[in-house]
DOFI-597828 format. One record per residue: residue in one letter; x, y, z of N, C-alpha, C in turn. Coordinates in steps of 0.001 Angstrom, whole numbers, padded with zeros to 6 digits, always signed. Layout:
<pts>
AXYZXYZXYZ
...
</pts>
This chain:
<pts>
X+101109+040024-009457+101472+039136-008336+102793+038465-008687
X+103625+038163-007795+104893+037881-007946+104739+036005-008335
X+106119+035838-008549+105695+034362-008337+106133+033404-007191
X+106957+033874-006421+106942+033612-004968+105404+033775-004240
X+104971+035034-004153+103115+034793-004174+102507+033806-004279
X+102271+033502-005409+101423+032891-006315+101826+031173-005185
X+103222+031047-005635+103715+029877-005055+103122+029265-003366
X+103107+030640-003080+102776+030407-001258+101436+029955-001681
X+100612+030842-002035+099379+030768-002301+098502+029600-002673
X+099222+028728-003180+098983+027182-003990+099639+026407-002935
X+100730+026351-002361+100589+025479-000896+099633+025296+000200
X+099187+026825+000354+098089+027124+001429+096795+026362+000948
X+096393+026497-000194+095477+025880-000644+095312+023965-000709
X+096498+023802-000724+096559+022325-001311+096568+021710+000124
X+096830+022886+001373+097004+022010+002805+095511+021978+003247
X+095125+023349+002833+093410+023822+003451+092388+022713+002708
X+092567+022065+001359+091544+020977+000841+091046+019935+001201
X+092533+019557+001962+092254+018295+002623+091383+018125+003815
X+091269+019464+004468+090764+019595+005555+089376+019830+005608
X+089005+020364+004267+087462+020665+004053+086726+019544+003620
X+087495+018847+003122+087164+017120+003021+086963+015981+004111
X+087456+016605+005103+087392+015896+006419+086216+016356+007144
X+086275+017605+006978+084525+018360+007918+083613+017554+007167
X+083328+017403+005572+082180+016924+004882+082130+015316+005448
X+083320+014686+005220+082894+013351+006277+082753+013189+007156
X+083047+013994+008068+082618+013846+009852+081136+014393+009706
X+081031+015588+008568+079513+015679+009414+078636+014197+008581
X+078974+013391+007649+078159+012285+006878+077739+011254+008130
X+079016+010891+008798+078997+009978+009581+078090+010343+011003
X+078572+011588+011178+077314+011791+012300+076372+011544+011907
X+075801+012283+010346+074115+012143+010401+074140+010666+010452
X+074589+009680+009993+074543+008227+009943+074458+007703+011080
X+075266+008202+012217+075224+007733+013680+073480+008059+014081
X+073112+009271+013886+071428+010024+014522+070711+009222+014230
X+071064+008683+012804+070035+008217+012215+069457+006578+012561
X+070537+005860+013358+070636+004477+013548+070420+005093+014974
X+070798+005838+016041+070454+006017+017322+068560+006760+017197
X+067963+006959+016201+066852+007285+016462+065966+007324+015208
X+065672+006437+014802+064829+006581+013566+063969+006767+013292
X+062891+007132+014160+061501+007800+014698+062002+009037+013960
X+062887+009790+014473+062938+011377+014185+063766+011342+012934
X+064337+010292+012131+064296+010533+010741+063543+010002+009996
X+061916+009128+010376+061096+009148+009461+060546+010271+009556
X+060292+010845+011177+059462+011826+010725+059842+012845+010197
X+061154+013307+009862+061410+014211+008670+061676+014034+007550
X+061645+012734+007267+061223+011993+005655+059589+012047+005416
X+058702+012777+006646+057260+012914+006249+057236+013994+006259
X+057837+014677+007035+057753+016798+007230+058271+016457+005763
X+059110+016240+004755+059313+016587+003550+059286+015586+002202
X+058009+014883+003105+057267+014527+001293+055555+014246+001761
X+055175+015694+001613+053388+015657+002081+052958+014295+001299
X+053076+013925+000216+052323+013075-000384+052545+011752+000561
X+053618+011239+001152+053826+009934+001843+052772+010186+003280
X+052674+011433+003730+052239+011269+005193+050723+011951+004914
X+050039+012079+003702+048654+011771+002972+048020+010536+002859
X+049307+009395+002251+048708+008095+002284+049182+007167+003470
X+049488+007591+004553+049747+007108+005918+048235+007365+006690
X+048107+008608+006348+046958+009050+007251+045332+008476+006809
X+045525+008260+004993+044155+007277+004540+044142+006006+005338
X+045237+005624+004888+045605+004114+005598+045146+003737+006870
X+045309+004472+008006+045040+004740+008933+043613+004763+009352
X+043033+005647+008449+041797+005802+009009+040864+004557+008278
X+041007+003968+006953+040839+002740+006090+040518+002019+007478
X+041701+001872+008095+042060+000563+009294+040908+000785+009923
X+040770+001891+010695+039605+002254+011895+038282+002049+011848
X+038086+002062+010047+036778+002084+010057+036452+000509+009439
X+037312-000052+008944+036993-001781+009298+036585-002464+010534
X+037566-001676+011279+037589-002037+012919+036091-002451+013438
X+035533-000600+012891+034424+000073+013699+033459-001022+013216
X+033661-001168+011346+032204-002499+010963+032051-003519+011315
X+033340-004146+011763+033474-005463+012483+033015-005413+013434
X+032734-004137+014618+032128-004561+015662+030543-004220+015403
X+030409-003472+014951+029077-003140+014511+028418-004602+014077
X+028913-005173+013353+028368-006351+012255+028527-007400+013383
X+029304-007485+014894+029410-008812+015829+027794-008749+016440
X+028023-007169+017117+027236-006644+018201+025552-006808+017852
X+025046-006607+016132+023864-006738+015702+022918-005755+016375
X+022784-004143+015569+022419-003242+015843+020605-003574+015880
X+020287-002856+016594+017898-003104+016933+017556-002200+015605
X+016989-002769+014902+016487-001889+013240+015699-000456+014230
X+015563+000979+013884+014833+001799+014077+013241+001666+014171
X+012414+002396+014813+010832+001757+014720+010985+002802+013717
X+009746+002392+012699+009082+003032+011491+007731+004345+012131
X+008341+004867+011959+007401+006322+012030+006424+006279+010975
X+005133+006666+011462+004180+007126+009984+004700+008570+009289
X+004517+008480+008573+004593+009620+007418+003887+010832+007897
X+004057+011893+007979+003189+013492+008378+002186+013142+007790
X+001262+013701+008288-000382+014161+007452-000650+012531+007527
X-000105+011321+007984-001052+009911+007405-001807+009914+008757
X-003159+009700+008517-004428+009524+009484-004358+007793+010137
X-003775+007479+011289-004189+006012+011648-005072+005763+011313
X-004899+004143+010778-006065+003106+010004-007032+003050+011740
X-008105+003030+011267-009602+003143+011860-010024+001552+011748
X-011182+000674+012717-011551+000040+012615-012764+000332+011940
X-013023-000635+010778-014174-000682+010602-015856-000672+011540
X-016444+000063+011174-017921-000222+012326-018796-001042+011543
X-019502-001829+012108-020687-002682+011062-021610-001581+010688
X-022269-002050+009701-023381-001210+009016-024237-001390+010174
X-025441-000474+009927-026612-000024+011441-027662-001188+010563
X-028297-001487+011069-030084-002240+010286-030229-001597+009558
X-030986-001655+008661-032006-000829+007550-033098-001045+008336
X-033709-000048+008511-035251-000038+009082-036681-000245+008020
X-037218-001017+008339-038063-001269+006988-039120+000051+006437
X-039563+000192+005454-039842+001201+004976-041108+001533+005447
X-042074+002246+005575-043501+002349+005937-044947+002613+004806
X-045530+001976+004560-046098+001891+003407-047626+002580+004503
X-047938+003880+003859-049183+004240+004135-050543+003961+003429
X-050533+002923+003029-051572+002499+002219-053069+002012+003011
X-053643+002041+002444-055264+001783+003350-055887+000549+002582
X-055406-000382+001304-056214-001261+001164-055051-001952+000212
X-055449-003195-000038-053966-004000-000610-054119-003652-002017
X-054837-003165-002834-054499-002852-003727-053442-001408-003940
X-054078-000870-002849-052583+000677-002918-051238-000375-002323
X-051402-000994-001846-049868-001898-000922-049267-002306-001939
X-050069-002644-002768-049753-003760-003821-048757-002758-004779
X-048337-001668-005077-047609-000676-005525-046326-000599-004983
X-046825-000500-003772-045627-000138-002714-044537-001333-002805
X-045134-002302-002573-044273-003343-002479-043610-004174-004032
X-044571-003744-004939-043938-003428-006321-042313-002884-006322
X-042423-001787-005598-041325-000714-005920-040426-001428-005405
X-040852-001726-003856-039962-002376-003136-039265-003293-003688
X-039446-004699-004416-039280-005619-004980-038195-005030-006047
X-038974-004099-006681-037953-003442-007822-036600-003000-007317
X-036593-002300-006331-035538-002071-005486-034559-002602-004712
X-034933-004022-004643-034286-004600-004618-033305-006437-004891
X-034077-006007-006185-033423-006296-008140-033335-005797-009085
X-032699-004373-008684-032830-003411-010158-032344-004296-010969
X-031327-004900-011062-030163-005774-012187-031006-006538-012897
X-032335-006948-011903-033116-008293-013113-034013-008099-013411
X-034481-006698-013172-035785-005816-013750-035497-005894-015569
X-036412-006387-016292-036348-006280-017503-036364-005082-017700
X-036208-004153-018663-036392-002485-018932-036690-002284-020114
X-037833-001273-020410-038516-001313-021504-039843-002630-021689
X-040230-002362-022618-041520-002796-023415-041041-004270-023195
X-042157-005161-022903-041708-006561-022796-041856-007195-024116
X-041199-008362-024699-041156-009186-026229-042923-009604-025968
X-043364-010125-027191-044550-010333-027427-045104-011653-026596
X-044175-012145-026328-043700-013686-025858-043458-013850-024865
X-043666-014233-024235-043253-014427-022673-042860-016169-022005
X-041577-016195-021652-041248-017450-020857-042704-018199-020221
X-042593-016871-019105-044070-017344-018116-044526-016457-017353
X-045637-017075-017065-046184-015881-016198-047406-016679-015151
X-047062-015673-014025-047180-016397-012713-048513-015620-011676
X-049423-015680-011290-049991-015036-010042-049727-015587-008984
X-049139-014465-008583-048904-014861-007131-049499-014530-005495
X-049864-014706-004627-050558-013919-003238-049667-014059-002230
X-049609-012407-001565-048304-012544-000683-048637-012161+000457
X-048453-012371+001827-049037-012213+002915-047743-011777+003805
X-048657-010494+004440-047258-009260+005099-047776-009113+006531
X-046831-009282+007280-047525-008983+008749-046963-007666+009303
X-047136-007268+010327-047327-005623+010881-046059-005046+010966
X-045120-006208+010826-043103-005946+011072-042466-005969+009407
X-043383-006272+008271-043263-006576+006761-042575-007346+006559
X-042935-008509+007691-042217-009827+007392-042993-010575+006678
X-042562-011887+005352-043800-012147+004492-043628-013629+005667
X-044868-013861+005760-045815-014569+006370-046128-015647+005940
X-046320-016094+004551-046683-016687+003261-046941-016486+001931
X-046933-017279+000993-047127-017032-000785-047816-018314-000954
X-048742-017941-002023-049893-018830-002364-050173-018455-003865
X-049919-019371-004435-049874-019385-005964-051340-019243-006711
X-051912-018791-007343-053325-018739-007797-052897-019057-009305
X-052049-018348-009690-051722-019108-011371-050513-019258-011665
X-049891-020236-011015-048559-021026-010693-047769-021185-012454
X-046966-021160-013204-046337-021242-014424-046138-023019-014169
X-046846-023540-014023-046449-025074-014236-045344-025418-015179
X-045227-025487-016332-043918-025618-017520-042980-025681-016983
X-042614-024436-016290-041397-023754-015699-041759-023299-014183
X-040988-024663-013373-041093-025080-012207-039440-024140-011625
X-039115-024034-012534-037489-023321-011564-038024-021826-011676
X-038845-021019-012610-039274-019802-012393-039968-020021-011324
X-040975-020724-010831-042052-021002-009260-040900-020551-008516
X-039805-021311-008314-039177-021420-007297-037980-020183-007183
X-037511-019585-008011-037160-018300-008531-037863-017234-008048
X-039273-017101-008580-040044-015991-007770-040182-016135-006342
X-040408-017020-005810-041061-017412-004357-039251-017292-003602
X-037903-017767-004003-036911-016955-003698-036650-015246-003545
X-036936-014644-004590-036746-013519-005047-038026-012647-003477
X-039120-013235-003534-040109-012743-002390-039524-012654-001331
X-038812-013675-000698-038633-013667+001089-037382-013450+001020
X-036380-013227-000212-034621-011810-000065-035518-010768+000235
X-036311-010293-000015-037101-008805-000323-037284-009045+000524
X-037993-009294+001913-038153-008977+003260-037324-008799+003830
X-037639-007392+004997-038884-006839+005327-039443-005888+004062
X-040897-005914+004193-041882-005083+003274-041932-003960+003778
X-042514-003234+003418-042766-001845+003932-043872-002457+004870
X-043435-001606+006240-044491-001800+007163-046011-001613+007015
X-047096-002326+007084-048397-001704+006845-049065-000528+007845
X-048793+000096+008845-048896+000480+009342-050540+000790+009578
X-051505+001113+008639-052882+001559+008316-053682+000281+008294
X-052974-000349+007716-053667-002205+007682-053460-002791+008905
X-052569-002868+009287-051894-003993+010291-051167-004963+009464
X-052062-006059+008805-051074-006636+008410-051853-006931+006728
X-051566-007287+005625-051831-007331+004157-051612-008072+003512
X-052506-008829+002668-052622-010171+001771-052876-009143+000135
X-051493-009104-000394-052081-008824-001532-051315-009637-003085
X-052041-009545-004194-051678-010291-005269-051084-009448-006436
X-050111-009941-006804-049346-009506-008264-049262-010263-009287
X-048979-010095-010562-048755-011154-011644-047209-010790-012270
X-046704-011585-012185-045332-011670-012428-045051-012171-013851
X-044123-011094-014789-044167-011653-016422-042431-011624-016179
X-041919-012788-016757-041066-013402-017107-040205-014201-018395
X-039556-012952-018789-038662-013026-020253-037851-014405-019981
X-037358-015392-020979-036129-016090-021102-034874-015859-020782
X-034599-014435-020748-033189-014087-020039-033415-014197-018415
X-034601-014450-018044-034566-014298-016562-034306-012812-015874
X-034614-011810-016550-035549-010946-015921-036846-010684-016002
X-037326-010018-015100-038887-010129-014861-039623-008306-014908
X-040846-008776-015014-041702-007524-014788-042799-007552-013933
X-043327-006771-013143-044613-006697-012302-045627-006159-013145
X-046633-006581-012978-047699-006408-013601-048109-004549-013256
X-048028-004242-011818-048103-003150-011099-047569-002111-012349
X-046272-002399-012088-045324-001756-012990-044997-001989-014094
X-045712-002446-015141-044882-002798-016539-044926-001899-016872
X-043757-002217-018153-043999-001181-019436-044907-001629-020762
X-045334-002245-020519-046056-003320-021526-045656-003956-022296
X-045988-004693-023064-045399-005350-024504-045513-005323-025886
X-044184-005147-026644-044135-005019-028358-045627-005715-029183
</pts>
């Protein structure tokens, strides 16, 4: 290349620099003008190009909504749900009263067979203070008693023939213990029955029928 060349060549250049310097500031100042005439459309391409800023815009956002939503929830005071029973649970039932007990029927033909029956009976209902086993050699007291049953085995009366005098709270103990035990077994064969037992009575306050003992040591 000559140096007349060369020479042109380095003028052209030094006129063309200035000019490429002028495009780069005209286009600065425009974007600067867009950007103050509309700044909506340069945030939103400061969010088109940083996902992470328009991630925590959009938590934020929804954060807000759902305060909103508890605040009204929490003014308004929601009705609690009704409580459903559980599958398979059977509704609670009213209780029914128990039926009568019907009194028992004692087929006996003379008060000495009654006199068994109503043994049992008695036993039956104080198993707990039935002494059990062989009675001690000794005995608290011991009582004859006569008990009078009418045709419904309601007792009627008690009449002491060998009363435990000493021990006045056993009298009154047995002659209790007699009319809980009614009704008797019905007499049905009699009509109605006067019969006598002897009543043996340990210190612990259970007892034995004479009918029924087991005897004593």
């Amino acid at each position: 290349m000559s140096i007349a060349t060369s020479a042109t060549l380095r003028a052209t250049l030094a006129n063309t620099t200035p000019r490429w310097r002028d495009l780069d500031a005209c286009a600065v100042a425009d974007a600067h003008n867009e950007k103050l005439q509309n700044p909506c459309s340069h945030r939103k391409s400061a969010m088109n190009q940083n996902p992470k800023s328009r991630t925590t815009l959009l938590a934020s956002t929804a954060t807000s909504v759902a305060a909103i939503m508890a605040s009204c929830t929490s003014n308004t005071g929601l009705v609690p749900p009704m409580q459903t029973p559980a599958p398979g649970a059977s509704p609670p039932v009213a209780s029914r009263p128990a039926a009568p007990t019907l009194p028992a029927v004692s087929g006996a033909t003379s008060p000495r067979a009654y006199r068994r029956d109503a043994a049992t009976h008695i036993y039956g209902k104080n198993a707990e203070r039935v002494f059990q086993g062989p009675l001690p050699p000794l005995l608290y007291a011991i009582g004859v008693l006569e008990v009078e049953v009418d045709g419904q085995g309601r007792v009627t009366g008690t009449h002491w023939l060998r009363p435990p005098k000493h021990a006045p709270e056993v009298i009154a103990e047995i002659e209790r213990t007699v009319h809980q035990a009614a009704p008797f077994p019905t007499p049905v064969r009699l009509g109605r029955v006067t019969y006598t037992d002897t009543w043996l009575w340990d210190k612990s306050g259970r007892f034995q029928l004479d009918t029924l003992t087991e005897g004593q040591l």
